[in-house]
C-alpha positions as CSV (number, residue, x, y, z in Angstrom):
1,X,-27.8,-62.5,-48.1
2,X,-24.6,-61.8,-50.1
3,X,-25.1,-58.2,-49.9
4,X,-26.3,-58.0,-46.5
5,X,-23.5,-59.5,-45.4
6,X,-20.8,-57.5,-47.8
7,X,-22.6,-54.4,-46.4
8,X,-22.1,-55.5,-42.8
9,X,-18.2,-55.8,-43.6
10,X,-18.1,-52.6,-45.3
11,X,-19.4,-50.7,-42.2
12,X,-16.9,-52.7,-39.9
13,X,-14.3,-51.9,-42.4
14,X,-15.5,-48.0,-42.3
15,X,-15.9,-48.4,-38.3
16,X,-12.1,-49.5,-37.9
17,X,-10.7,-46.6,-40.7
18,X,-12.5,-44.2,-38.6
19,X,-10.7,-45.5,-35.2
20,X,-7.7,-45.4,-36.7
21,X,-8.5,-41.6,-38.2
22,X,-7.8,-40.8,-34.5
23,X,-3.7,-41.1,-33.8
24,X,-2.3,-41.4,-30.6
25,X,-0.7,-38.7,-28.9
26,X,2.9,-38.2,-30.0
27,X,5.5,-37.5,-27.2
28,X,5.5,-34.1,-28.4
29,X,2.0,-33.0,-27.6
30,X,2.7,-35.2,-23.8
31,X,4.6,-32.9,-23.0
32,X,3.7,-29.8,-24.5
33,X,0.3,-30.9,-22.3
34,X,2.7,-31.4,-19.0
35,X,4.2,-28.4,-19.2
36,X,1.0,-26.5,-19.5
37,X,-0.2,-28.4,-17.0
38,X,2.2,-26.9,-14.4
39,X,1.0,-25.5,-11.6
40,X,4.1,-22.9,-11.6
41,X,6.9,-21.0,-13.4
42,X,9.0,-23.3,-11.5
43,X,7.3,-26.6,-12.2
44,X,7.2,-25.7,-16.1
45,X,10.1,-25.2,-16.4
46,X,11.3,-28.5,-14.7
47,X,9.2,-30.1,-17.2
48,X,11.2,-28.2,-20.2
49,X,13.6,-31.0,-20.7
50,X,11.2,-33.7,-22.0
51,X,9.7,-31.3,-24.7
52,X,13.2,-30.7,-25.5
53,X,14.5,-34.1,-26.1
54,X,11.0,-35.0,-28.4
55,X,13.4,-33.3,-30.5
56,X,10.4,-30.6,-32.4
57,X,11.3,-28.1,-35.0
58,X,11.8,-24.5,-32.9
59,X,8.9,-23.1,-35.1
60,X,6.1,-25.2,-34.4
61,X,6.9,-25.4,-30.9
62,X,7.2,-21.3,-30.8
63,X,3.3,-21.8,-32.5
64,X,2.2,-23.7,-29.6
65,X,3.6,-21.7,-27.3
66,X,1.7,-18.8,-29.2
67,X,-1.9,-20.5,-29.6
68,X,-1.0,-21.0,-25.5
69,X,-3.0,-23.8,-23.3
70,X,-6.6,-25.0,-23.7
71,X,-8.6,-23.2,-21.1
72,X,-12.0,-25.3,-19.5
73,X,-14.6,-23.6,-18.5
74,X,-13.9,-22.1,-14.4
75,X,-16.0,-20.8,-12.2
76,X,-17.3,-17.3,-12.2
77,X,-18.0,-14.6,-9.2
78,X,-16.0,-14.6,-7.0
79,X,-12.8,-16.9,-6.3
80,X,-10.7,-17.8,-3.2
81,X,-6.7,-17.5,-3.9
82,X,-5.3,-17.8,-0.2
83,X,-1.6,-17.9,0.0
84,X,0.8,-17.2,2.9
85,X,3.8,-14.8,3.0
86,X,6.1,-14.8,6.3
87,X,3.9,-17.4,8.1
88,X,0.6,-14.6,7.2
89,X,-2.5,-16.4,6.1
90,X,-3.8,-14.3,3.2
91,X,-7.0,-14.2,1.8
92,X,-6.9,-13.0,-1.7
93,X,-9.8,-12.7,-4.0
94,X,-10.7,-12.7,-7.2
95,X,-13.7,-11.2,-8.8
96,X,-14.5,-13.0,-12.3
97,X,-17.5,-11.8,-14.7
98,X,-20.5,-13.4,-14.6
99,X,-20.1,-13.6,-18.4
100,X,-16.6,-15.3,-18.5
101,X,-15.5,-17.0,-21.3
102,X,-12.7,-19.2,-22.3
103,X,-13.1,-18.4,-25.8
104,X,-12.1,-15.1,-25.5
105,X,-8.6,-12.6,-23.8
106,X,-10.0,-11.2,-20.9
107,X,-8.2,-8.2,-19.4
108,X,-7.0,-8.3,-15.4
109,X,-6.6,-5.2,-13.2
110,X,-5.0,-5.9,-10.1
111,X,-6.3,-4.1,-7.2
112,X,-4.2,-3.1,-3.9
113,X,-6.2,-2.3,-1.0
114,X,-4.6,0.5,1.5
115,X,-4.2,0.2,5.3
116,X,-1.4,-2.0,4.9
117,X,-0.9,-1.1,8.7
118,X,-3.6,-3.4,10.0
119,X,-2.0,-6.2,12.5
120,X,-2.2,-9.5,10.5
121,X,-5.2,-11.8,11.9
122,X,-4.0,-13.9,14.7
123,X,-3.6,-17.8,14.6
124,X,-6.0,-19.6,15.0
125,X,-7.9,-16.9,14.1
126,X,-10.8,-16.2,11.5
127,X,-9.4,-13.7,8.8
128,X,-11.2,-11.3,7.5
129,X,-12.5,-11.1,4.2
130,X,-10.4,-8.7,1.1
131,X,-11.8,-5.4,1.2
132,X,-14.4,-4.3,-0.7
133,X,-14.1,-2.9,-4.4
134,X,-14.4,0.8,-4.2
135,X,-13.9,1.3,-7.7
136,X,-16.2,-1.1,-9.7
137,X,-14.5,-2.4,-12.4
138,X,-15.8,-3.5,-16.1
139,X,-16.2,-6.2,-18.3
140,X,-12.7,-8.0,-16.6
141,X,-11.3,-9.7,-13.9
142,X,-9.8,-8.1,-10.7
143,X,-7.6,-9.8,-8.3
144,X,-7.6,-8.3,-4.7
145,X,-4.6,-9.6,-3.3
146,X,-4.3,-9.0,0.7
147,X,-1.5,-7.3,2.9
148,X,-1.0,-6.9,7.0
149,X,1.8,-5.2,8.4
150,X,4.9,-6.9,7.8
151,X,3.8,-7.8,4.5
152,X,3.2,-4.8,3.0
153,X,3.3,-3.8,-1.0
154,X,6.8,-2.6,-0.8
155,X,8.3,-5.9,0.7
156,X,9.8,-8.9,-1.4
157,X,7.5,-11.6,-0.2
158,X,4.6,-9.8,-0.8
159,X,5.7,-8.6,-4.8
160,X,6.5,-12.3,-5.2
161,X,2.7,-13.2,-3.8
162,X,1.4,-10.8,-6.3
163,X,2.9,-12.0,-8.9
164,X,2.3,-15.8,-8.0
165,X,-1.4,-14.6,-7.8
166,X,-1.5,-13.7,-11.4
167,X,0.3,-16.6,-12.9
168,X,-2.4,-18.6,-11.0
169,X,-5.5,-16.9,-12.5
170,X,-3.1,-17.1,-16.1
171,X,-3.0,-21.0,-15.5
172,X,-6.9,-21.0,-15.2
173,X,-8.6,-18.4,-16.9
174,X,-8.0,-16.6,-20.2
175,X,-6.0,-13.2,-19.3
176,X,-4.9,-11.0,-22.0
177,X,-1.3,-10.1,-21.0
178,X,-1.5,-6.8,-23.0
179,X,-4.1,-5.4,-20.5
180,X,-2.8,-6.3,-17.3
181,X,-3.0,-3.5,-15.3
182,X,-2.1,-2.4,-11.4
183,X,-3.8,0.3,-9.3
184,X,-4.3,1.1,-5.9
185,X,-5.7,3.0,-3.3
186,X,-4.0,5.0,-0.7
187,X,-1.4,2.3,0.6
188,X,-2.1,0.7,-2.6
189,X,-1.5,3.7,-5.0
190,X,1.8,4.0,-3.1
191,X,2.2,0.5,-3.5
192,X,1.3,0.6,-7.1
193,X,4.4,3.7,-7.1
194,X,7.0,0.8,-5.4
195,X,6.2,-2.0,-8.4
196,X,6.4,0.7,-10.8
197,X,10.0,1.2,-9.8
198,X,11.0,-2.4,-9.2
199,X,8.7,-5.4,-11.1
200,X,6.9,-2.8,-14.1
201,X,7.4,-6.4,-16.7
202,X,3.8,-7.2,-16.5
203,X,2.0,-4.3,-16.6
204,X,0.4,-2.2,-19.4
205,X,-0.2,0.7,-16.8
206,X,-0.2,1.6,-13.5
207,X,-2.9,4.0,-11.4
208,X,-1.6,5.0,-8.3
209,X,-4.8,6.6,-6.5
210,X,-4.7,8.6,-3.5
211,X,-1.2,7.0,-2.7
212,X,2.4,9.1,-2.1
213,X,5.4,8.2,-3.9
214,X,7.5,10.0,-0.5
215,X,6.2,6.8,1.7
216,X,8.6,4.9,0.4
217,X,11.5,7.1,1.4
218,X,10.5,6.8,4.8
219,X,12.9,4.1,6.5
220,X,10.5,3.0,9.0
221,X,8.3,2.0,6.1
222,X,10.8,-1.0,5.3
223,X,11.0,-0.5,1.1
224,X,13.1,-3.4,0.2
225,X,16.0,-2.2,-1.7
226,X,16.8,1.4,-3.0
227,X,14.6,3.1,-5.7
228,X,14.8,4.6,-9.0
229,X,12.1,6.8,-10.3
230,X,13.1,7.3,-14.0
231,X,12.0,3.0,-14.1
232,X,8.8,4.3,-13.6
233,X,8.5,6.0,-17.6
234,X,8.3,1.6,-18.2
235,X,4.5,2.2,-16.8
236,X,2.5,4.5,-18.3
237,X,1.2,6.2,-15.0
238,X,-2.5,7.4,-14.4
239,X,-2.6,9.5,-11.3
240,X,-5.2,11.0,-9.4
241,X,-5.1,12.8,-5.9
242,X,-7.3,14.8,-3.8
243,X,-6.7,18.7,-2.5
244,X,-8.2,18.1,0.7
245,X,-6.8,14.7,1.5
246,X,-5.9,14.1,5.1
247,X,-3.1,12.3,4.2
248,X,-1.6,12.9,0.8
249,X,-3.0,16.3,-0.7
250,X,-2.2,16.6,-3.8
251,X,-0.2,20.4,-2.8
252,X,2.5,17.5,-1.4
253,X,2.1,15.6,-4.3
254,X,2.8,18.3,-6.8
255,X,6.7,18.3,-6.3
256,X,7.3,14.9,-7.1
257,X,4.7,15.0,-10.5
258,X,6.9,18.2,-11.4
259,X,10.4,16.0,-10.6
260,X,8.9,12.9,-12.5
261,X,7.2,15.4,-15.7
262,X,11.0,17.2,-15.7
263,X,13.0,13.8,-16.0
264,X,10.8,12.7,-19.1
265,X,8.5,10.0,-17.1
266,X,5.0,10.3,-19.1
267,X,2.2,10.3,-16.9
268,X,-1.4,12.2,-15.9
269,X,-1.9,13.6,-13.3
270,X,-6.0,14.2,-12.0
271,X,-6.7,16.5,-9.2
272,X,-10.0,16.8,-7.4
273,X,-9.3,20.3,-5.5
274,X,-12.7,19.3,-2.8
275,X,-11.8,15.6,-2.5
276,X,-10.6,14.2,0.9
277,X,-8.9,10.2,1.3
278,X,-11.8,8.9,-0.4
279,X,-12.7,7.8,-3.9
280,X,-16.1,10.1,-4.6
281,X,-14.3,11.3,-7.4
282,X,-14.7,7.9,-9.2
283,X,-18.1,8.6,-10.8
284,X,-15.8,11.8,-13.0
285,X,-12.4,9.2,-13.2
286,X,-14.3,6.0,-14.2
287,X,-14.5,6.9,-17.7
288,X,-11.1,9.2,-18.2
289,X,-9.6,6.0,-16.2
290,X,-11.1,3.1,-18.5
291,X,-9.9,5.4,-21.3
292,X,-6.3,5.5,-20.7
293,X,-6.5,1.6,-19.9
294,X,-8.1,1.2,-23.1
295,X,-5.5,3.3,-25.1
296,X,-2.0,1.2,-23.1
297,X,-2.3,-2.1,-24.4
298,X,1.1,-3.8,-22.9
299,X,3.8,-3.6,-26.2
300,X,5.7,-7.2,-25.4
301,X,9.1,-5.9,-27.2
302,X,9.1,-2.1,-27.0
303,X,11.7,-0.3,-29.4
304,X,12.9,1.2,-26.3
305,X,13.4,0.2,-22.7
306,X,15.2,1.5,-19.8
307,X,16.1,-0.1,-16.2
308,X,18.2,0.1,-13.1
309,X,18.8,-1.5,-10.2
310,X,21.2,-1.9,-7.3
311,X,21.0,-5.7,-7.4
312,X,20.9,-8.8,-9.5
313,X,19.2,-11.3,-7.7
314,X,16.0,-9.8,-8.0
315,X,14.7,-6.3,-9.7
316,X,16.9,-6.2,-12.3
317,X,14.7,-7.2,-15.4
318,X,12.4,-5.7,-17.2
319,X,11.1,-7.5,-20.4
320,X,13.5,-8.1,-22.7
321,X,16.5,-6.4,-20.8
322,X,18.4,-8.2,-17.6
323,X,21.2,-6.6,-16.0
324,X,23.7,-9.5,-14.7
325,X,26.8,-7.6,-12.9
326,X,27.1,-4.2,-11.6
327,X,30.3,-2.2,-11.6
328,X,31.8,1.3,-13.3
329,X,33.6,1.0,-16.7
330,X,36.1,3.8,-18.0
331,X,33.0,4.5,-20.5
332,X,29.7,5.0,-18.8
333,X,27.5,7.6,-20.5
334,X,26.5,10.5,-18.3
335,X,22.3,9.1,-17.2
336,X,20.9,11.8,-15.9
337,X,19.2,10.6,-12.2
338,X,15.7,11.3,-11.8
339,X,15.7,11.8,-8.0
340,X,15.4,15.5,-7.0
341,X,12.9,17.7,-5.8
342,X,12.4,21.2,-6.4
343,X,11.6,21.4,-2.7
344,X,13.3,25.2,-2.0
345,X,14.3,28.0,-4.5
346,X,18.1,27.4,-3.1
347,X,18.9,23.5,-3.5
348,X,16.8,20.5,-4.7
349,X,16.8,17.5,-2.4
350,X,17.1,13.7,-2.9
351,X,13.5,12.4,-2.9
352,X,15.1,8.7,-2.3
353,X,18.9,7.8,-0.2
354,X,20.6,4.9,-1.7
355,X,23.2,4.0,0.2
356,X,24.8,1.0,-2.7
357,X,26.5,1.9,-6.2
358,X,23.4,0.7,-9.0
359,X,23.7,0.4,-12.4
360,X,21.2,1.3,-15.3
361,X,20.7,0.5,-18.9
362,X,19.3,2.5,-21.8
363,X,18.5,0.8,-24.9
364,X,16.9,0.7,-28.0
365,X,15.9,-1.4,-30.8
366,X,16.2,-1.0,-34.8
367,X,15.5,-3.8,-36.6
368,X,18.3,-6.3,-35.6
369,X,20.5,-3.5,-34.1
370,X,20.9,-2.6,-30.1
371,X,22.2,0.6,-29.1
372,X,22.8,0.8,-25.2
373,X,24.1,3.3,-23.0
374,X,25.2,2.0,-19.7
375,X,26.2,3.4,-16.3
376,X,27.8,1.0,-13.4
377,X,27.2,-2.2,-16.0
378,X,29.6,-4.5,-16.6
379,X,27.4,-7.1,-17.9
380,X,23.7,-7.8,-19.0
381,X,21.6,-9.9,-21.3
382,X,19.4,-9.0,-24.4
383,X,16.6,-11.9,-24.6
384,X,15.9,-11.6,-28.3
385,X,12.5,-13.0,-29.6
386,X,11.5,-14.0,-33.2
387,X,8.5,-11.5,-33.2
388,X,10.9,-8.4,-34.0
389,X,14.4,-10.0,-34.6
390,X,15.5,-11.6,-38.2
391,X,17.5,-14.6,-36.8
392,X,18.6,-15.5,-40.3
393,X,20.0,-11.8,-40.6
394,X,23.2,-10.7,-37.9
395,X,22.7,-8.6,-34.7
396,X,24.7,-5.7,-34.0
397,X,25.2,-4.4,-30.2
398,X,26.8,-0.7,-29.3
399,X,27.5,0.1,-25.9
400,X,28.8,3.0,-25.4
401,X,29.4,4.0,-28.8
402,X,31.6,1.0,-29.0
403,X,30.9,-2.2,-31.1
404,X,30.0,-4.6,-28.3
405,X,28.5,-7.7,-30.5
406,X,28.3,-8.3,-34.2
407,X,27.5,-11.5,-35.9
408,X,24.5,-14.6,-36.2
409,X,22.5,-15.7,-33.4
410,X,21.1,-18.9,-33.5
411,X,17.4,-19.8,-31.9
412,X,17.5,-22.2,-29.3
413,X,14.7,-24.3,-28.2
414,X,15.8,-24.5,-24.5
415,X,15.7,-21.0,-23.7
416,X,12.4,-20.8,-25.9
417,X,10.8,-23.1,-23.6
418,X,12.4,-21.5,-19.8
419,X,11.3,-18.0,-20.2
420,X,8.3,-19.1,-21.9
421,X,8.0,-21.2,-18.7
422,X,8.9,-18.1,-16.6
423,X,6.6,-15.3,-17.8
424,X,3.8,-17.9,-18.7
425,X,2.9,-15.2,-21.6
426,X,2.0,-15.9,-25.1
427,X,3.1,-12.5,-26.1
428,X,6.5,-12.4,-24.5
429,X,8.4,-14.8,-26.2
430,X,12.3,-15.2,-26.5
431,X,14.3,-17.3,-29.0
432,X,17.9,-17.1,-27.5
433,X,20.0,-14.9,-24.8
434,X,22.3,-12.5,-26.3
435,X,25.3,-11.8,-23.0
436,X,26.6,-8.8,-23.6
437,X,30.1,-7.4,-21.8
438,X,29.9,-4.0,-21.9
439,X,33.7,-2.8,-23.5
């Protein structure tokens, strides 16, 4: 009886070890859980604070934010997104493998449809369903996001929908961020030309199909903002076009791929001399196409990176570069504009007016040196992450040619955690802000 009953205790004694094998959750991993728990950027980062005052080492917090969410098991085929912009119902689509996995990156192409034109569906109304896929995609996911007139590619609202739609599929399903791609189709491939030139963080490469980067110069066709073409060289460009296209042949098209090719932009360029507005070239492209997607994974902190813009509320980022005040110093390097076409033997012409001073930034990386040349900067912001920067080692800035910033910078948990919340990106990852004055 003894050792029945010395047996019994042992087991509750083993039984009450193993409960307390388990610990309780410690306010870090609360709120680490919270903020993946947002339901956007904007939540996140209002939840930023409380991982912040758990008061973590930076490092194992930047491992977290690495390693990324846990991702349950979602729903495969395809997947409603509706959103609104300007009051517009939109019904936006995604189409998810029947093999999804959360174990695994999976890459995301972002498909815009054309006929942008179309009257949006009236209230009360029924909308009609996204628009077929006309190029068949592989083992990934494709969003189909929707646009009426009024809310077409080229319009704020719509740019911000596009990218609220993939931070939404991010928050549920395993994207890769290094193979996020945009492409397009008529309206689309001219629309895939606009974010090329305004919002080109996110992508790893952009396929502007059947689409015409001279839309956008058209006033009636509402671009918001002015556009700069040499942003484009930030989104390695696949481009095919048609000879007999109706719209867009590629003869019209040639002039701006020679303008582009001249001022250093790297792309290619497929023509299909019998091809009209259609896609029956897809069969030849499919493979050439998946190719180049295959061969431009996204780099998160390229050695070089180059960006202009005529405003900084919006459009004035592009990864690890933000431009913060416009203006003309005494020492802006000479940045040649990539905005004319060899249109007549006599005179190029402006493909794009801008009607508002802009200011761009070239710059390049080495180790924990910048060198930047600026033209109507005054001020901008180099977000410096622990991937390719020594923090325990100074950073030099030149501007110019002039010494702009030397000394330590120190990592800061804060801004860690808000751009982090931002991008909602494992990859892109910044320890501290470096604010640069340009001498």
């Amino acid at each position: 009886m003894r050792t029945f009953l010395t047996g019994i205790v042992l087991l509750v004694s083993a039984a009450g070890l193993l409960v307390r094998a388990a610990p309780a959750a410690s306010p870090l991993d609360d709120a680490m859980r919270a903020f993946w728990d947002a339901d956007s950027p904007g939540d996140a980062v209002k939840r930023v604070p409380k991982i912040v005052a758990a008061s973590p080492v930076f490092d194992e917090v930047l491992s977290r934010l690495k390693a990324g969410r846990s991702y349950a098991a979602e729903r495969s085929g395809r997947v409603d997104l509706p959103s609104s912009v300007g009051g517009n119902r939109l019904d936006n689509v995604a189409e998810v493998p029947a093999d999804y996995t959360p174990a695994r990156r999976w890459p995301l192409r972002v498909m815009l449809h054309g006929g942008v034109g179309r009257p949006a569906p009236s209230a009360g109304g029924e909308p009609p369903r996204a628009l077929a896929n006309r190029t068949p995609a592989g083992p990934e996911i494709v969003l189909h996001p929707r646009s009426w007139a009024e809310a077409e590619w080229w319009k704020h609202e719509q740019v911000e929908n596009v990218l609220a739609l993939v931070d939404r599929l991010k928050r549920k399903y395993n994207v890769d961020e290094a193979r996020v791609s945009l492409t397009g189709i008529s309206d689309g491939g001219t629309g895939t030309y606009f974010f090329a030139m305004r919002a080109a963080t996110l992508w790893a490469a952009c396929l502007p199909l059947n689409g015409h980067p001279s839309v956008l110069a058209n006033p009636d066709a509402g671009a918001d903002g002015q556009l700069f073409a040499y942003n484009m060289a930030n989104c390695p460009l696949y481009i095919v076009n048609g000879g007999r296209d109706r719209l867009y042949p590629a003869a019209s098209v040639a002039p701006l791929i020679e303008m582009l090719e001249k001022g250093g932009v790297p792309l290619v360029w497929q023509v299909h001399p019998e091809a009209g507005h259609d896609v029956s070239w897809w069969p030849v492209e499919r493979p050439r196409y998946e190719a180049f997607l295959a061969s431009h994974a996204r780099a998160a902190d390229p050695a070089t990176v180059s960006w202009e813009t005529e405003r900084t509320d919006r459009y004035n980022r592009f990864r690890w570069l933000v431009i913060d005040k416009l203006g003309a110093r005494a020492g802006d390097a000479a940045l040649a504009d990539v905005n004319e076409l060899p249109a007549t033997p006599v005179r190029a012409v402006p493909l794009y007016d801008r009607d508002r001073p802009s200011g761009r930034v070239d710059a390049t990386r080495t180790g924990n040196s910048f060198e930047a040349k600026t033209r109507g900067v005054q001020a901008f912001t180099l977000l410096l992450s622990p991937d390719v920067i020594d923090f325990d080692k100074p950073v030099q800035v030149t501007v110019n040619g002039r010494r702009a910033f030397a000394g330590t910078v120190k990592r800061d948990l804060a801004t860690l955690l808000t751009w982090a919340a931002r991008d909602n990106d494992r990859t892109m990852l910044y320890g501290t802000e470096l604010h640069v004055t340009v001498p």
